[in-house]
FITORMAR-479543 format. One record per atom (N, C-alpha, C): residue number from 0; residue in one letter; chain; atom name; y, z, x. Coordinates in steps of 0.2 Angstrom, whole numbers. Layout:
<nodes>
   resi   resn   chain   name       y       z       x
    NUM      A       A     CA       Y       Z       X
...
</nodes>
This chain:
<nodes>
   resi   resn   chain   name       y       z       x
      0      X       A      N     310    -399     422
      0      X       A     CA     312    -403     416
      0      X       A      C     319    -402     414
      1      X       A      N     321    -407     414
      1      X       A     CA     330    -407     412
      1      X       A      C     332    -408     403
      2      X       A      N     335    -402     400
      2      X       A     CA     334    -404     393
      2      X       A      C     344    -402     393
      3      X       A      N     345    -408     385
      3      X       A     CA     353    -409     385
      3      X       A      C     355    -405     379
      4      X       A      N     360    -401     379
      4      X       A     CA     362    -399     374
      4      X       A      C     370    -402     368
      5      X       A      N     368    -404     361
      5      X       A     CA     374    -405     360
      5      X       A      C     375    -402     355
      6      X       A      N     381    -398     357
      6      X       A     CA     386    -392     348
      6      X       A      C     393    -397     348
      7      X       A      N     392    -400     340
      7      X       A     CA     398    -402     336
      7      X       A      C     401    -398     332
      8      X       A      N     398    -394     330
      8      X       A     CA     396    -390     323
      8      X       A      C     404    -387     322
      9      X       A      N     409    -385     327
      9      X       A     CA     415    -382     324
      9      X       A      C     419    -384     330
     10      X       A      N     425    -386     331
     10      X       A     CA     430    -386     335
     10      X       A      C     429    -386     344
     11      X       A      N     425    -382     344
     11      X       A     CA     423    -379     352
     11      X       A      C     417    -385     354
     12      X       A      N     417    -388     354
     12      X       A     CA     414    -393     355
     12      X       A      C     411    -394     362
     13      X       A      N     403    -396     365
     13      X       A     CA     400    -392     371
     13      X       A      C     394    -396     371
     14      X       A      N     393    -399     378
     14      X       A     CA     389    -405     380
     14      X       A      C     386    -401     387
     15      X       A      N     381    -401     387
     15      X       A     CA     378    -397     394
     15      X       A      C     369    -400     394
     16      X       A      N     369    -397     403
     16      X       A     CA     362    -401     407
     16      X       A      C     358    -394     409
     17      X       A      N     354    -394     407
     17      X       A     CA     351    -389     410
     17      X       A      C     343    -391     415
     18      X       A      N     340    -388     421
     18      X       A     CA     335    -390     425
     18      X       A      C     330    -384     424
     19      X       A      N     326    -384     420
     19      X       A     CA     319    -377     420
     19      X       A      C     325    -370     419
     20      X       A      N     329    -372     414
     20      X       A     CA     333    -368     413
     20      X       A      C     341    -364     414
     21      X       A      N     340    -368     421
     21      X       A     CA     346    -367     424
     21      X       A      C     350    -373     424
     22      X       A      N     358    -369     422
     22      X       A     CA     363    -374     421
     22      X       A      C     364    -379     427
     23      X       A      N     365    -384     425
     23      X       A     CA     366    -389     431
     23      X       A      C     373    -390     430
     24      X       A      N     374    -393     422
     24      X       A     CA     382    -391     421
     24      X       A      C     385    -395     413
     25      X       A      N     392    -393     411
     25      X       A     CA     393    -391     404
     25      X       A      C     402    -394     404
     26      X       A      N     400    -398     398
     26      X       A     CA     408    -400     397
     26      X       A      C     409    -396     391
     27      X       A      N     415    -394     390
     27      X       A     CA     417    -390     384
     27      X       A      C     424    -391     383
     28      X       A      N     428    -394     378
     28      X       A     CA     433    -395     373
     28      X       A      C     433    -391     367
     29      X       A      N     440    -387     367
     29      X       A     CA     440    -385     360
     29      X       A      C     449    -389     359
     30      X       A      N     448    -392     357
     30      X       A     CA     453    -395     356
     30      X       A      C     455    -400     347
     31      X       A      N     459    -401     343
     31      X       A     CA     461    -404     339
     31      X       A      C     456    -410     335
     32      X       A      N     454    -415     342
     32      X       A     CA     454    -422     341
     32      X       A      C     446    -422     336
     33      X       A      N     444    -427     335
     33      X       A     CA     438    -427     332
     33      X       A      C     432    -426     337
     34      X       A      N     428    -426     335
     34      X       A     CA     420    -427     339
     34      X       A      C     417    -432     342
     35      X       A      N     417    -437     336
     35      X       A     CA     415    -444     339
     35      X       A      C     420    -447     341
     36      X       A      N     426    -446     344
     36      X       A     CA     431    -448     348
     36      X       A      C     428    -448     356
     37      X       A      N     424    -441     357
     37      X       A     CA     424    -440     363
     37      X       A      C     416    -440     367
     38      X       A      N     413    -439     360
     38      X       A     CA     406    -433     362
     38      X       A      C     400    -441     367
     39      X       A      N     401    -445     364
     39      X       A     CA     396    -451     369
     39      X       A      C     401    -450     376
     40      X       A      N     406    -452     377
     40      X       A     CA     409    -450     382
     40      X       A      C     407    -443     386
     41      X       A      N     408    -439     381
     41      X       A     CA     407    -432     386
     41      X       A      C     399    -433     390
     42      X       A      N     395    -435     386
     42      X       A     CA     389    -435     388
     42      X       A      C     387    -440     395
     43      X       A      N     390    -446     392
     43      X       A     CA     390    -451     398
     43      X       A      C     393    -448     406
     44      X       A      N     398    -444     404
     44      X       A     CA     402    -443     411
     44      X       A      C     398    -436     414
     45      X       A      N     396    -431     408
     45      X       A     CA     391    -425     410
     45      X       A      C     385    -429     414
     46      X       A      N     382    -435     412
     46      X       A     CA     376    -434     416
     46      X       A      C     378    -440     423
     47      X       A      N     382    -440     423
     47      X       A     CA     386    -447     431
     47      X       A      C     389    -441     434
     48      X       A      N     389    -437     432
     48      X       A     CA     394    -433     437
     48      X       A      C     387    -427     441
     49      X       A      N     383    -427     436
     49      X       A     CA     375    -424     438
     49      X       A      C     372    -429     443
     50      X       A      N     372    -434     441
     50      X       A     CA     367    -439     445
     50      X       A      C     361    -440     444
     51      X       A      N     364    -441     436
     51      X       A     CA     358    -442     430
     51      X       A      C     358    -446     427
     52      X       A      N     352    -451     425
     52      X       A     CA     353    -455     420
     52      X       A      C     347    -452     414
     53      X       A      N     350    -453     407
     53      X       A     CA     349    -452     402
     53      X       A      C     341    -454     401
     54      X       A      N     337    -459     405
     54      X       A     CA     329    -458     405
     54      X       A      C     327    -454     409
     55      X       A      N     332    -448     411
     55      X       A     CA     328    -440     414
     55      X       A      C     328    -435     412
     56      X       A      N     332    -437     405
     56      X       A     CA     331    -432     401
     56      X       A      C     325    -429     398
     57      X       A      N     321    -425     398
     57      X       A     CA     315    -424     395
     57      X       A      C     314    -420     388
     58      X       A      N     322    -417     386
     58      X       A     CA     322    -414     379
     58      X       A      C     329    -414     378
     59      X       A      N     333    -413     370
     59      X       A     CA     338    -413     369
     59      X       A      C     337    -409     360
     60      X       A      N     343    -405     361
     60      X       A     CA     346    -401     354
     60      X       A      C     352    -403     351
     61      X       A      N     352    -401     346
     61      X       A     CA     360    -399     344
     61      X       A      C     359    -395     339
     62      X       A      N     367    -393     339
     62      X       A     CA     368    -387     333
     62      X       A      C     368    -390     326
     63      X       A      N     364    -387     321
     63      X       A     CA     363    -390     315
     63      X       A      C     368    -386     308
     64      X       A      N     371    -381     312
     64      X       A     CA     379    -379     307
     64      X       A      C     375    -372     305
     65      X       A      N     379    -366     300
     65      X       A     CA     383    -370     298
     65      X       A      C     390    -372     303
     66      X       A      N     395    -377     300
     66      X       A     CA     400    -381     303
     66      X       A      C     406    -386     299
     67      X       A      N     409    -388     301
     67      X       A     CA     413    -394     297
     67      X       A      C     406    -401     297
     68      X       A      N     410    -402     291
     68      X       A     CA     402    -408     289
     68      X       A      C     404    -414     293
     69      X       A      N     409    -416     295
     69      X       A     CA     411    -422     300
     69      X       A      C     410    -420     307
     70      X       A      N     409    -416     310
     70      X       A     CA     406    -411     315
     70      X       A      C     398    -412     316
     71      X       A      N     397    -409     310
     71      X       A     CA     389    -408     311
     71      X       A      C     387    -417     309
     72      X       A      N     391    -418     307
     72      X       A     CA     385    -428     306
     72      X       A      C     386    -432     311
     73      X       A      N     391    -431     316
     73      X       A     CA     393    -434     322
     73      X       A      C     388    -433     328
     74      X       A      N     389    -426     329
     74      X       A     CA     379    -421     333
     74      X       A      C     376    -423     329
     75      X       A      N     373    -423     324
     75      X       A     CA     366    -426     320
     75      X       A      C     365    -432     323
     76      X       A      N     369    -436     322
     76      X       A     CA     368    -444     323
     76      X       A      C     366    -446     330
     77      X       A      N     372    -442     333
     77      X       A     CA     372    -445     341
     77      X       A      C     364    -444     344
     78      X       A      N     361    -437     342
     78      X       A     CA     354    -433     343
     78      X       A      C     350    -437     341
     79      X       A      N     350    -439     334
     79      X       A     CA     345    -446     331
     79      X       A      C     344    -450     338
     80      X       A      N     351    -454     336
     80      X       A     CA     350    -459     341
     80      X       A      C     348    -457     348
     81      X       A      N     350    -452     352
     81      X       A     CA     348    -452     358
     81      X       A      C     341    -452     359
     82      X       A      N     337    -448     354
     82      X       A     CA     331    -446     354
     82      X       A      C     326    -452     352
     83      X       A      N     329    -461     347
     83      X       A     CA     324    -463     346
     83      X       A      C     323    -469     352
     84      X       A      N     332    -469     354
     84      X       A     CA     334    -474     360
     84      X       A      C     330    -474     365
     85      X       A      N     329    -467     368
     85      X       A     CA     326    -465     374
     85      X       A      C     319    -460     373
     86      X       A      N     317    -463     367
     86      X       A     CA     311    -457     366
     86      X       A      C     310    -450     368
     87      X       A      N     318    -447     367
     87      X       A     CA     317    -440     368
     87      X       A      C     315    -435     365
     88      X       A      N     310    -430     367
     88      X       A     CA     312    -424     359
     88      X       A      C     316    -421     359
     89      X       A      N     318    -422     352
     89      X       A     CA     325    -418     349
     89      X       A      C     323    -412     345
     90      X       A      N     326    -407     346
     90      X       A     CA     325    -400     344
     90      X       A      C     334    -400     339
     91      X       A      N     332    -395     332
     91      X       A     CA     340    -393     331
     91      X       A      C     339    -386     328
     92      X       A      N     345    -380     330
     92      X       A     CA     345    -377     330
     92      X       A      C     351    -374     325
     93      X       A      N     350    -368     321
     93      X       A     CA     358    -368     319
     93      X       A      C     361    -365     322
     94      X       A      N     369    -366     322
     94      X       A     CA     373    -362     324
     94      X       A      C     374    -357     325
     95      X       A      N     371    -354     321
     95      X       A     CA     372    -345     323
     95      X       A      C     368    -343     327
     96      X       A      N     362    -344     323
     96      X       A     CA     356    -343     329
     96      X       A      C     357    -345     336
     97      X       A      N     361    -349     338
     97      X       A     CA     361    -352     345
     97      X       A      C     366    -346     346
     98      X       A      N     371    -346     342
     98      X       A     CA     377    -339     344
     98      X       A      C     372    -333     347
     99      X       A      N     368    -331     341
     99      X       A     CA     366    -326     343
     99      X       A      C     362    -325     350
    100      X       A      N     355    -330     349
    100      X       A     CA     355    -332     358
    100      X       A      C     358    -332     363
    101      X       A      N     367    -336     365
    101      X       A     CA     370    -333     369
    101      X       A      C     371    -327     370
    102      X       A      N     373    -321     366
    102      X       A     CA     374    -316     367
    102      X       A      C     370    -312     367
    103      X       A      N     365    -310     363
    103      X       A     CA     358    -305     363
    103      X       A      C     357    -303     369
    104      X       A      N     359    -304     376
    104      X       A     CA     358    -303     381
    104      X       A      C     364    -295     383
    105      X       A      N     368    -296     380
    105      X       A     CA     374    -289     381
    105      X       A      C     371    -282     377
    106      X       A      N     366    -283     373
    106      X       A     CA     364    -276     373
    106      X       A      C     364    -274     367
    107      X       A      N     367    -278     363
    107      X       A     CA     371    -276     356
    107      X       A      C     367    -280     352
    108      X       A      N     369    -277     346
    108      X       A     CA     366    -282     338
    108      X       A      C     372    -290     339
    109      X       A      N     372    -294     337
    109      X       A     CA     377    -299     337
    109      X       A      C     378    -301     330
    110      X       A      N     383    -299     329
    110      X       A     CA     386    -304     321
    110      X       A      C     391    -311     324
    111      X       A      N     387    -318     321
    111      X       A     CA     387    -323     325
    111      X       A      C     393    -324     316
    112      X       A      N     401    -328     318
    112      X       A     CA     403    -331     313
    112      X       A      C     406    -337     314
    113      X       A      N     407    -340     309
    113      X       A     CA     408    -344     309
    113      X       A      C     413    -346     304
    114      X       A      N     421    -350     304
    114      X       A     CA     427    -349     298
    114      X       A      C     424    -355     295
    115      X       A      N     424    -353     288
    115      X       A     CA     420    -359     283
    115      X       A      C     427    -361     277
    116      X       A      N     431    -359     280
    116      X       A     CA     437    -362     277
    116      X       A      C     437    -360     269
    117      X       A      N     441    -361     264
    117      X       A     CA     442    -358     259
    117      X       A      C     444    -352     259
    118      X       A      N     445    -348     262
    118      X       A     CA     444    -340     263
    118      X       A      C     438    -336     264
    119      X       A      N     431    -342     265
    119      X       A     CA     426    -338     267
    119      X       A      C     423    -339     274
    120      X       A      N     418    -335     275
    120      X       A     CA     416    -333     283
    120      X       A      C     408    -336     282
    121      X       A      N     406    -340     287
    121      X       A     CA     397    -340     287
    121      X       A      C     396    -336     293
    122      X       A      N     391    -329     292
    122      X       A     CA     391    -325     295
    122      X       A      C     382    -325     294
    123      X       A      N     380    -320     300
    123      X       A     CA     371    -318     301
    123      X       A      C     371    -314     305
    124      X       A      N     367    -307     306
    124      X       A     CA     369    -302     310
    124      X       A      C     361    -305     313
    125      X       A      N     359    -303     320
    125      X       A     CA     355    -303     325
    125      X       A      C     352    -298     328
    126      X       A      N     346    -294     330
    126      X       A     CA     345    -291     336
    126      X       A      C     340    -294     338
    127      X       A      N     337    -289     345
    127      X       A     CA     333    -289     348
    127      X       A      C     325    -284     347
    128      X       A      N     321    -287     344
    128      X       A     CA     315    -284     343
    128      X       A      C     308    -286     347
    129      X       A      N     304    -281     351
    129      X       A     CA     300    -283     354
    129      X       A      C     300    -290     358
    130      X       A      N     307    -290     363
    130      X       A     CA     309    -296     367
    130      X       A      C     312    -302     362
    131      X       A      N     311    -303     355
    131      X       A     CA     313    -309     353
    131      X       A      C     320    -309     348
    132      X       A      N     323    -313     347
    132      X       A     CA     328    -313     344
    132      X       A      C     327    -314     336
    133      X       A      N     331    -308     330
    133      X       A     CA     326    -307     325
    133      X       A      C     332    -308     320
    134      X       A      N     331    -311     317
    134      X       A     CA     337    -310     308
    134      X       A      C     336    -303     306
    135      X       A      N     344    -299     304
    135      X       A     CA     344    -295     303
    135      X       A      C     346    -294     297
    136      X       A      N     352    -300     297
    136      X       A     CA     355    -300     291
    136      X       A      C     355    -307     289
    137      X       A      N     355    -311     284
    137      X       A     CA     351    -318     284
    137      X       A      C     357    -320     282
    138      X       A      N     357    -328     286
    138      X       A     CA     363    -334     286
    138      X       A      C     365    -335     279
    139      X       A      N     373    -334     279
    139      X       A     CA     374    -332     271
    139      X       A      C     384    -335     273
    140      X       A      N     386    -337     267
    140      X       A     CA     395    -336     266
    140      X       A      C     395    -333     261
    141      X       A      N     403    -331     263
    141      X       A     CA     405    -326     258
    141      X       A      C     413    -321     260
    142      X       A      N     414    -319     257
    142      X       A     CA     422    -317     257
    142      X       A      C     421    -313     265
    143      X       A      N     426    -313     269
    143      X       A     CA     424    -307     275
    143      X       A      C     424    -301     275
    144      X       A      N     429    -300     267
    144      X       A     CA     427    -291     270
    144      X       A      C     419    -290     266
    145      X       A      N     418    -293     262
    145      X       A     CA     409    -291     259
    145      X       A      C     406    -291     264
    146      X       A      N     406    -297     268
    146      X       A     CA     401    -296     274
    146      X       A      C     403    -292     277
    147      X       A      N     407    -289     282
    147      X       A     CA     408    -284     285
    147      X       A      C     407    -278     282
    148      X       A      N     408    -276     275
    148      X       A     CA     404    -270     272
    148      X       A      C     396    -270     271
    149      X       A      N     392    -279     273
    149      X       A     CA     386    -276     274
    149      X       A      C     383    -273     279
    150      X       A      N     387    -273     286
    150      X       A     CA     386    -274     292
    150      X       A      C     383    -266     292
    151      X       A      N     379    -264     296
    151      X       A     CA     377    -257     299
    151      X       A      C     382    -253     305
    152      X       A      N     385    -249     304
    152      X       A     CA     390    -244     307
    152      X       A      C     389    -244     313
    153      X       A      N     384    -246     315
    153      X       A     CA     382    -246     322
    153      X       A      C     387    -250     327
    154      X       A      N     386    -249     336
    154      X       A     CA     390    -255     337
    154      X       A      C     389    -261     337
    155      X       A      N     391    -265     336
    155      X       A     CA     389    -273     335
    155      X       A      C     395    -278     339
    156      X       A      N     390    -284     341
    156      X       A     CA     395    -287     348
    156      X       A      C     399    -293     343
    157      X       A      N     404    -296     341
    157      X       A     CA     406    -301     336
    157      X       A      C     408    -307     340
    158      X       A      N     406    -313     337
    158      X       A     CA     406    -319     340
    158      X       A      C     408    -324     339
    159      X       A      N     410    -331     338
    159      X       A     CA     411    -335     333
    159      X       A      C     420    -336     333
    160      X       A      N     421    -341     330
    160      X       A     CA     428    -342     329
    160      X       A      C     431    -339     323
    161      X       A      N     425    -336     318
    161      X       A     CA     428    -333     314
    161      X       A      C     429    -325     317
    162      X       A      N     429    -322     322
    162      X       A     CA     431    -316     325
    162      X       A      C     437    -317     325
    163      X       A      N     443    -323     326
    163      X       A     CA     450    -322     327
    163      X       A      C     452    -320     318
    164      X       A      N     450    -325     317
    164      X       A     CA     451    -322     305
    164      X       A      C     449    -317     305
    165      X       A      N     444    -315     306
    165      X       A     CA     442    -307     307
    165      X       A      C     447    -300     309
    166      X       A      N     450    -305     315
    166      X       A     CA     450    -298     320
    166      X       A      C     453    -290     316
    167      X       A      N     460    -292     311
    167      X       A     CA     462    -287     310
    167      X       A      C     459    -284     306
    168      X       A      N     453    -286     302
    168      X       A     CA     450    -282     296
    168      X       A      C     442    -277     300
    169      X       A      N     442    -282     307
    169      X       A     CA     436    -277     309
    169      X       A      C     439    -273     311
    170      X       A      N     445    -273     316
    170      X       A     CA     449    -267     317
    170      X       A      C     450    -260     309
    171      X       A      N     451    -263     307
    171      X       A     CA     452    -260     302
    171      X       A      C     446    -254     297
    172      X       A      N     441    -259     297
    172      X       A     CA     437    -256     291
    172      X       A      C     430    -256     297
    173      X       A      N     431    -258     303
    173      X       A     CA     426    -255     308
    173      X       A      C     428    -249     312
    174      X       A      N     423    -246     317
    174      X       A     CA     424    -237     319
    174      X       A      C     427    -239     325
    175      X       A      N     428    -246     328
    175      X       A     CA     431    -247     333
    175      X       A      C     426    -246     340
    176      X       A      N     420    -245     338
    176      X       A     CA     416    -246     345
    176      X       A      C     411    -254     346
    177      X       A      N     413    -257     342
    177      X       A     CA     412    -265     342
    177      X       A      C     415    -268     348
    178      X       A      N     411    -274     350
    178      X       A     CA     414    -281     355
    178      X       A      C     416    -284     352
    179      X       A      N     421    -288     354
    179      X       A     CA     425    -294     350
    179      X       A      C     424    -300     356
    180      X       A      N     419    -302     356
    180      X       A     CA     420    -310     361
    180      X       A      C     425    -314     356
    181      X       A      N     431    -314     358
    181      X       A     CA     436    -318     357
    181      X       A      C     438    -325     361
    182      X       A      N     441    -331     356
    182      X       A     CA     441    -338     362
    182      X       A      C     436    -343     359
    183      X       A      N     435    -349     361
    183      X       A     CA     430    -352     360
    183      X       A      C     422    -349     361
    184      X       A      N     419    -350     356
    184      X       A     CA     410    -350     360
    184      X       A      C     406    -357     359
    185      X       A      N     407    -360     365
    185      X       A     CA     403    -365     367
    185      X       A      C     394    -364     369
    186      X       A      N     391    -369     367
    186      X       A     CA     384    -366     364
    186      X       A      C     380    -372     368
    187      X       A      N     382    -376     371
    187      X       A     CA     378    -383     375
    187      X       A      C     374    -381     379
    188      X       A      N     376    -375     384
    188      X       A     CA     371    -373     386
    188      X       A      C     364    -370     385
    189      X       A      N     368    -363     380
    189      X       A     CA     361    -359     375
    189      X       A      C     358    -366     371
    190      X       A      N     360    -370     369
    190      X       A     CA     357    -377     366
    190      X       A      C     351    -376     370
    191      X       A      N     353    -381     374
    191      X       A     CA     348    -384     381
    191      X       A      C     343    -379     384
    192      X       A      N     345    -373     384
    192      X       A     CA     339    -370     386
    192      X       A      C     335    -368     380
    193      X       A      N     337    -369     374
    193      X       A     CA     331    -367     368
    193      X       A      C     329    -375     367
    194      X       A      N     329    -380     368
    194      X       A     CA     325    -386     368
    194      X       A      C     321    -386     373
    195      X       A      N     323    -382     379
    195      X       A     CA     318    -382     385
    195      X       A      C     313    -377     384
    196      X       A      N     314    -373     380
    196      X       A     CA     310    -367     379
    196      X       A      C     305    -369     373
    197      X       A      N     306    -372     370
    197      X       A     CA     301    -377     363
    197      X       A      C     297    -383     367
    198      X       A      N     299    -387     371
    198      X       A     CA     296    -390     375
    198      X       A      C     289    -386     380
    199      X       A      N     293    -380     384
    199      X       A     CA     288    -376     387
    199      X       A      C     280    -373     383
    200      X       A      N     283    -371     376
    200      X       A     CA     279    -369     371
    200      X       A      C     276    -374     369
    201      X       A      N     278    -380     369
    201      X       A     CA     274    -385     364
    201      X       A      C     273    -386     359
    202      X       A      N     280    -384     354
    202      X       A     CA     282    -383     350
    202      X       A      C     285    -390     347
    203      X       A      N     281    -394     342
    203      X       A     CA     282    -399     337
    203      X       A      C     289    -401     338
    204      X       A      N     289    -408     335
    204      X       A     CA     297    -409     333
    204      X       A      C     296    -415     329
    205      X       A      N     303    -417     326
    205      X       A     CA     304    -423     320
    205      X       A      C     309    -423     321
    206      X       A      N     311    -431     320
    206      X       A     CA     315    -433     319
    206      X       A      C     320    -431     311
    207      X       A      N     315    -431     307
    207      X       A     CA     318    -429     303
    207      X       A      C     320    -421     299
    208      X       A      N     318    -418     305
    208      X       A     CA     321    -410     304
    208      X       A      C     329    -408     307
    209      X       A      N     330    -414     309
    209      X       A     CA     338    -412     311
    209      X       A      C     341    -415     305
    210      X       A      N     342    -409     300
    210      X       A     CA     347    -411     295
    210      X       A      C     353    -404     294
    211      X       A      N     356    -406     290
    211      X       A     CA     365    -403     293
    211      X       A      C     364    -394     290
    212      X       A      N     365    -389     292
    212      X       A     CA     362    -381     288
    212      X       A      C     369    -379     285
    213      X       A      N     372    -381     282
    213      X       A     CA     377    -380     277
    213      X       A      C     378    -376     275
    214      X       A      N     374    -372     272
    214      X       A     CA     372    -366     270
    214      X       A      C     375    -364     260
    215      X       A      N     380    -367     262
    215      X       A     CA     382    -370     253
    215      X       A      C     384    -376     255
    216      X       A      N     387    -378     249
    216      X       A     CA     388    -388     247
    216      X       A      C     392    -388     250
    217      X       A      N     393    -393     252
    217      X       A     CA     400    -397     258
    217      X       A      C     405    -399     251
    218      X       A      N     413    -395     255
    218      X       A     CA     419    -398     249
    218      X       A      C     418    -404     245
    219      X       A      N     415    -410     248
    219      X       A     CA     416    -417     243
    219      X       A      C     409    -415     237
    220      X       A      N     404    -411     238
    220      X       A     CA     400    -411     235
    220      X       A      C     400    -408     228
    221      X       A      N     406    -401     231
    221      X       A     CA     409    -396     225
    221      X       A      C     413    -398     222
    222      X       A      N     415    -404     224
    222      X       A     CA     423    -410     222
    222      X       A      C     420    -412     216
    223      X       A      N     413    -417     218
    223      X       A     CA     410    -420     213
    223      X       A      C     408    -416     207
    224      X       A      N     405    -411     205
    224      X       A     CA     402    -406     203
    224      X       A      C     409    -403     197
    225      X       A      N     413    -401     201
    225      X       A     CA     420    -402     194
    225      X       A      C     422    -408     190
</nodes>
């Protein structure tokens, strides 16, 4: 079963094919430009270069934030429409959680973050319990050094584009036995393999479950509100 994944949800932008789990293959931009400048393009050229067409898709996700809200309504939409155009099922996941999925595998707790602009961080710590991936520290914003003071002393592997905003103060006010995955984290792939893993399970889906996880109000909404 070939399922699509798509993350708009922040900057690192990531379009990928995966076959029973295994990458077939992944476009990934982190670049300036907008989303919807690119992302139907990225897709169309991901699945012609596969030698694929879009009715062999048999599942599709995307990252449902948190994220920029122009970001995540771009993936929402495009996901909508792919799934009602070609009767795909659509799975949406959040971003962190997808973070922490990609990385759970290095051994470590994951603190997945995310720069939520203002001076604050969307951050969620992650382990590994009885093989599955478990909320440790629940999806939340908030200034960076409070989250990091609620972090457990232990090691922990940090991820996300908020790790660059970060770096000096984990340095700082951590014991220095942490990972820092620095750079983009692109997520199209771990997408695609958790739509293919709901589809295996036989795990329900709605069209109407993919709505944006913000986790607080989007600027225009705080705008309004003053």
């Amino acid at each position: 079963m070939i399922a699509l994944g798509i993350d708009t949800s922040t900057a690192a932008g990531s379009v990928a094919l995966v076959r029973d789990r295994r990458l077939l293959g992944e476009i990934n931009l982190a670049t300036p430009e907008h989303h919807q400048e690119r992302l139907l393009r990225s897709i169309d050229s991901l699945l012609d270069l596969a030698g694929l067409d879009i009715s062999e898709v048999g599942a599709l996700s995307v990252a449902l934030g948190p994220g920029t809200f122009t970001g995540l309504r771009v993936g929402i939409a495009t996901a909508k429409g792919l799934a009602v155009a070609a009767g795909i099922p659509a799975f949406g996941f959040s971003t962190l959680l997808a973070m922490g999925h990609r990385f759970i595998d290095q051994g470590l707790p994951v603190a997945a973050l995310v720069d939520a602009g203002r001076g604050e961080i969307y951050a969620a710590l992650f382990r590994r319990e009885q093989g599955e991936l478990r909320e440790a520290l629940a999806q939340q914003s908030g200034g960076p050094r409070d989250l990091l003071a609620s972090l457990p002393l232990e090691p922990i592997l940090f991820c996300g584009d908020g790790v660059e905003r970060l770096h000096d103060d984990i340095l700082r006010m951590r014991h220095g036995t942490d990972r820092l995955a620095e750079g983009p984290c692109f997520l199209g792939a771990t997408l695609a393999r958790l739509a293919a893993k709901n589809i295996e399970e036989g795990q329900p889906w709605s069209i109407t479950s993919l709505k944006p996880n913000y986790i607080r109000p989007p600027d225009a909404e705080l705008g309004r509100r003053r």
